[in-house]
N, C-alpha and C positions, 0 to 999 in steps of 0.2 A: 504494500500500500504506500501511494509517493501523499506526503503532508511534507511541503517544501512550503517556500515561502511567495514562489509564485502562483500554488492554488485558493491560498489567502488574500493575496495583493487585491485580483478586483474587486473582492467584498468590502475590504478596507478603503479601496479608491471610490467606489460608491458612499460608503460612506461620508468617506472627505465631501466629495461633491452634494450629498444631501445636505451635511453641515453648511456649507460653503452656503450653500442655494435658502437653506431656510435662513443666514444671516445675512444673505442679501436682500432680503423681505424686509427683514427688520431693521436694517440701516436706510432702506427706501423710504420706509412708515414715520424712521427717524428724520429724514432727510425732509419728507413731505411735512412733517409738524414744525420741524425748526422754519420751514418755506412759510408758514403762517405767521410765524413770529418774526422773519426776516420783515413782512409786508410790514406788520405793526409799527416795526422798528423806522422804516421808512418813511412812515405817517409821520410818527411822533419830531424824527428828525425835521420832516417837513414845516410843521405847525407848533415845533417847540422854537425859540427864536431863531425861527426862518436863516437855520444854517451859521447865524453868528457863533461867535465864539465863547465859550463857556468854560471859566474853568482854568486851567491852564492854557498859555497862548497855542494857538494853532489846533485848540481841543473842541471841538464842533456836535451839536448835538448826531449828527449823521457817525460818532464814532464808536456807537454802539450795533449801527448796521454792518459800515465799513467791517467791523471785528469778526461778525457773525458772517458777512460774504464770503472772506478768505477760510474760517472753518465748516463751510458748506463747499467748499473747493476743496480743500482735504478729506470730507466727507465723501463727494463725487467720484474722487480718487479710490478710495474703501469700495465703493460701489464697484467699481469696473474694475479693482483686482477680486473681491468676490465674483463678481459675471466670469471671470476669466477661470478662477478654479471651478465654479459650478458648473460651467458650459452649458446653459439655459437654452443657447442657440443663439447662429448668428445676429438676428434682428435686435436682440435684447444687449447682445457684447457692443454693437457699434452704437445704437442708443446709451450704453451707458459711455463710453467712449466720449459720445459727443457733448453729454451731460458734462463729462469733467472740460471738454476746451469751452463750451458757451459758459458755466461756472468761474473756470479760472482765468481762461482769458481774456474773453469777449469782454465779463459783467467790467472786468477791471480796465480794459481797453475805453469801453461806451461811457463809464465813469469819468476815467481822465478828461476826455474830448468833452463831456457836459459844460468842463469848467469855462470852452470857449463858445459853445452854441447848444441851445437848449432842446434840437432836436435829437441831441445823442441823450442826453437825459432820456427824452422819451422811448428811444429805443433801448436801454437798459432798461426801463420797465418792462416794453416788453418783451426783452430777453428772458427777464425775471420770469414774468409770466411762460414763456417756450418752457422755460427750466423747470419750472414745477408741473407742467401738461406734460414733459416727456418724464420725471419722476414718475407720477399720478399713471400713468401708460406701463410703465414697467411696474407698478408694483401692480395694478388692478390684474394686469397679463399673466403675472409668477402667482398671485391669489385663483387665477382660474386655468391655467397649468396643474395646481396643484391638486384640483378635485379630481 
């Protein structure tokens, strides 16, 4: 009788990937609630003195959103090395993929450029908003995957 460690290996790589797979659910759910509190944060920056500075110089109500941006971009990263061990499938790897450059670099790209025309402003919202529709897409997808 062969019990080596290659008749073991795929039950344990299953494994790995079911893990992988159920914590890319739950970094999405995480991902998609912190996306609720990103908006809040955004509001308040807006209608708390209107972007002045508070606090320490150069310290702006917006630097509670600012904070939260950069760890939903470390976040989006977490996503798409879980998508990568779980192999959910193509559509879901390159969705998450894209989650991390519209996250990391667009949001911070559209941001900069706000500072001299107010229509990149608005396209960072609606980045925002792509970000949390392709979230929102991937987890609802891995919830009915899963039945």
């Amino acid at each position: 009788m062969i019990d080596s460690a290659e008749t073991r290996k795929p039950a344990t790589r299953t494994a790995l990937r079911r893990g992988a797979f159920r914590g890319y659910q739950w970094v999405l759910l995480t991902f998609l609630l912190l996306g609720v509190v990103q908006i809040f944060l955004a509001g308040l920056g807006v209608f708390s003195l209107h972007g002045q500075d508070v606090g320490a110089p150069g310290e702006t109500a917006f630097n509670p959103h600012r904070d939260l941006g950069f760890t939903l971009g470390g976040i989006a990263l977490v996503i798409l090395v879980l998508a990568l061990v779980a192999r959910p499938g193509a559509r879901a790897i390159i969705l998450s993929a894209a989650l991390v450059l519209l996250t990391s670099l667009m949001q911070s790209l559209l941001a900069g450029l706000a500072d001299n025309h107010a229509v990149y402003g608005g396209l960072h919202a609606l980045d925002g908003l792509l970000i949390l529709g392709i979230a929102g897409y991937l987890y609802a997808w891995s919830r009915r995957r899963e039945s």
